[in-house]
Kinemage of the C-alpha trace (Angstrom):
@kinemage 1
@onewidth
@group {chain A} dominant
@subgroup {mainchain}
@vectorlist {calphas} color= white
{ca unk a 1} P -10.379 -9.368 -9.897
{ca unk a 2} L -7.077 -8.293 -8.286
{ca unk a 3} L -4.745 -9.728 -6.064
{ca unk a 4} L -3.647 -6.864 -3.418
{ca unk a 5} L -1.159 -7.109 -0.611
{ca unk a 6} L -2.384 -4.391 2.271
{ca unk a 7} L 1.075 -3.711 4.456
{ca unk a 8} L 0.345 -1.898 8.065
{ca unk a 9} L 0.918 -2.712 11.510
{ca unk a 10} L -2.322 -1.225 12.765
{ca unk a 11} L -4.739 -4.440 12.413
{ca unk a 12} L -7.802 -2.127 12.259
{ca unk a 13} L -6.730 -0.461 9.157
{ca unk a 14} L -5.716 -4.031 7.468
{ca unk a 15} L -9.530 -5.210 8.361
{ca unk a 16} L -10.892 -1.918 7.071
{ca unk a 17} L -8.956 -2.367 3.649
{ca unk a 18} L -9.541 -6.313 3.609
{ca unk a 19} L -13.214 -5.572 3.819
{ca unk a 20} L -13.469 -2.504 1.335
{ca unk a 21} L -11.408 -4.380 -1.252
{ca unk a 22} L -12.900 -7.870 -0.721
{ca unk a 23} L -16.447 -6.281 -0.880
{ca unk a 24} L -15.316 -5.119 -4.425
{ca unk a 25} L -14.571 -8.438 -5.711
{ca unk a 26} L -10.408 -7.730 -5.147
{ca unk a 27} L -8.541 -11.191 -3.138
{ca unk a 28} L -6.211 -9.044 0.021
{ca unk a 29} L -3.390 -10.814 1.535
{ca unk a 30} L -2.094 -8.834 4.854
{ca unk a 31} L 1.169 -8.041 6.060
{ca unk a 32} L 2.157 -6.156 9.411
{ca unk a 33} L 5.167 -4.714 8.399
{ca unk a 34} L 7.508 -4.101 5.275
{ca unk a 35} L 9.635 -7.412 6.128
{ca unk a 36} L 6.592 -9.209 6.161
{ca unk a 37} L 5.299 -8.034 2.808
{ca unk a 38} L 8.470 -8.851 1.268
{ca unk a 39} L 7.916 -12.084 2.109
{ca unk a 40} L 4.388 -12.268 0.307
{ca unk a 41} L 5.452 -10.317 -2.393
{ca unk a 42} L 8.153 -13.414 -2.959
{ca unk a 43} L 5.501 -16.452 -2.818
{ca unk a 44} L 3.027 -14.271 -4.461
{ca unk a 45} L 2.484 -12.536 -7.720
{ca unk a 46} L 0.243 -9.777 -6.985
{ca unk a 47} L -1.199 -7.013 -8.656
{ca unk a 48} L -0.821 -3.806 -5.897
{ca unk a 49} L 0.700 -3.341 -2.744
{ca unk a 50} L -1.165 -0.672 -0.424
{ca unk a 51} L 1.667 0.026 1.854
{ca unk a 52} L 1.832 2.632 5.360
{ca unk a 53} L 4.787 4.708 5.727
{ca unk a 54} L 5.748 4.432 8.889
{ca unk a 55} L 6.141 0.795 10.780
{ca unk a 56} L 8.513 -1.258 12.589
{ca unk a 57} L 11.158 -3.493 11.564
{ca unk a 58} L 11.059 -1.870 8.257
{ca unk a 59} L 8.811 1.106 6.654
{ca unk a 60} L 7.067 1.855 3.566
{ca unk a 61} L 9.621 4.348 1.676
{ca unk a 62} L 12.594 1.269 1.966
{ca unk a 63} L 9.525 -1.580 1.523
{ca unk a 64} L 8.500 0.884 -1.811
{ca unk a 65} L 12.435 1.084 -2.094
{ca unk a 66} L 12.878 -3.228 -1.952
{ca unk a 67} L 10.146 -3.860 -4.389
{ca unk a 68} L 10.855 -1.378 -6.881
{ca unk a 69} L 14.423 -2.759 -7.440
{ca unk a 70} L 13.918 -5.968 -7.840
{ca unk a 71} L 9.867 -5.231 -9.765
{ca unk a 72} L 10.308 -1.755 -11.220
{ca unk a 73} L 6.759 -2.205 -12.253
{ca unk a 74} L 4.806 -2.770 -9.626
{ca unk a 75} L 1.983 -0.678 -8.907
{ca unk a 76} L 2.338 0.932 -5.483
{ca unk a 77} L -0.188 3.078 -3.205
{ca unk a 78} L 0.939 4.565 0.045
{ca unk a 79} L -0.208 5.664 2.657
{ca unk a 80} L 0.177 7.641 5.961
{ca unk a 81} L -1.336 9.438 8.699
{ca unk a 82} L 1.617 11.119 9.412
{ca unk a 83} L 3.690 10.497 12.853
{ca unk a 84} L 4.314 12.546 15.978
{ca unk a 85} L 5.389 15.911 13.981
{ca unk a 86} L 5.640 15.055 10.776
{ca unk a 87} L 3.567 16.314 8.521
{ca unk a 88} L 1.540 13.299 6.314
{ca unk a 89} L 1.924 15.657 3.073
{ca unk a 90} L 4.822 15.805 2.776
{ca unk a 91} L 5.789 12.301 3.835
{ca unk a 92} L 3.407 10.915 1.251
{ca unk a 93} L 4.593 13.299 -1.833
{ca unk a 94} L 8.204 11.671 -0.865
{ca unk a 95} L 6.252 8.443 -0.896
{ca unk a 96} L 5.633 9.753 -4.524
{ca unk a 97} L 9.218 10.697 -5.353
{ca unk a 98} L 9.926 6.701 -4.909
{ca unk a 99} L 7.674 5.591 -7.220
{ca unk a 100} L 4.242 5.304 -5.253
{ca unk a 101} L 1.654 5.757 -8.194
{ca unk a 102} L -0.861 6.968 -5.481
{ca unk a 103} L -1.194 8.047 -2.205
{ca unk a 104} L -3.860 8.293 0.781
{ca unk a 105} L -4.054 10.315 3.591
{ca unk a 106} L -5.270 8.772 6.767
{ca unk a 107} L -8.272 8.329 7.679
{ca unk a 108} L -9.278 6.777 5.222
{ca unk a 109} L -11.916 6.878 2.562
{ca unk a 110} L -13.616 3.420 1.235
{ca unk a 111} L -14.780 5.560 -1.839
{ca unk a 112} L -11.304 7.375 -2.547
{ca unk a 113} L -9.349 4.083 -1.884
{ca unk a 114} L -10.983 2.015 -4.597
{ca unk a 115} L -11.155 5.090 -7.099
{ca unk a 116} L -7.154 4.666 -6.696
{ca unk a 117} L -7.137 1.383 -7.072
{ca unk a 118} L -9.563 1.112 -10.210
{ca unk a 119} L -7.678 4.093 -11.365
{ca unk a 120} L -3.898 1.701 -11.044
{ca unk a 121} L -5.278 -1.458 -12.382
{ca unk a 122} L -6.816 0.254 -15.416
{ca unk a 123} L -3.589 1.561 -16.370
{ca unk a 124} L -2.976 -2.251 -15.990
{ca unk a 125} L -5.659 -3.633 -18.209
C-alpha cells in the first residue's frame, strides 16, 4: 500500500508501529532519530513520516521543520509522550502549527494510529 518512514529513538515503539502498519499491508522503514530520517527521506520516496518529538541529535519539530522546506507536501504525523514537565498537548498542537497533519499522544493506540493514517493517505488518493 504505503511506504511509511517511523522516526523514534525508543526501539519498542518503532517495532510496535512496524508491526501495526506492516500487519495492514503498509512497507515501514525505521529511523532512530531526525538525522537519520533525513537520510531515508533522501534515498526514499515515501508516502508518511510518523515522527516523535523529542530525540537526540535532532527532534521532530526541526525534522517536521527539514522536510517541509525542501517537500512542502509531505504528509506528516507526530507524535509525543511528552518529556520531564512538558506537557504532550501542547507540544503536539505546536507539532501542528508546523505542518503535522496529525498527531498521537503516547501510548499509543494500533486502532487510532491507522485511522490517522487511512485518514492522510485518503486525502492522498
Amino acid at each position: 500500500m504505503a511506504l511509511i518512514v517511523v522516526v523514534d529513538d525508543d526501539e519498542v515503539i518503532r517495532l510496535l508501529l512496524r508491526e501495526i502498519l506492516q500487519k495492514a499491508g503498509h512497507q515501514v522503514l525505521e529511523a532512530g532519530n531526525g538525522q537519520e530520517g533525513l537520510l531515508l527521506l533522501q534515498k526514499h520516496p515515501v508516502d508518511l513520516v510518523i515522527t516523535d518529538i523529542f530525540m537526540p541529535e535532532m527532534d521532530g519539530i526541526d525534522l517536521l521543520a527539514a522536510i517541509l522546506r525542501t517537500k512542502p507536501d509531505s504528509k506528516i504525523i507526530a507524535m509525543s509522550g511528552g518529556y520531564k514537565a512538558m506537557d504532550p498537548h501542547l507540544t503536539l498542537r505546536m507539532a501542528q502549527s508546523f505542518g503535522a497533519l496529525e498527531i498521537l499522544s503516547k501510548p499509543l493506540q494500533a486502532d487510532r494510529i491507522l485511522a490517522s493514517v487511512s485518514k492522510i493517505l485518503a486525502k492522498q488518493a
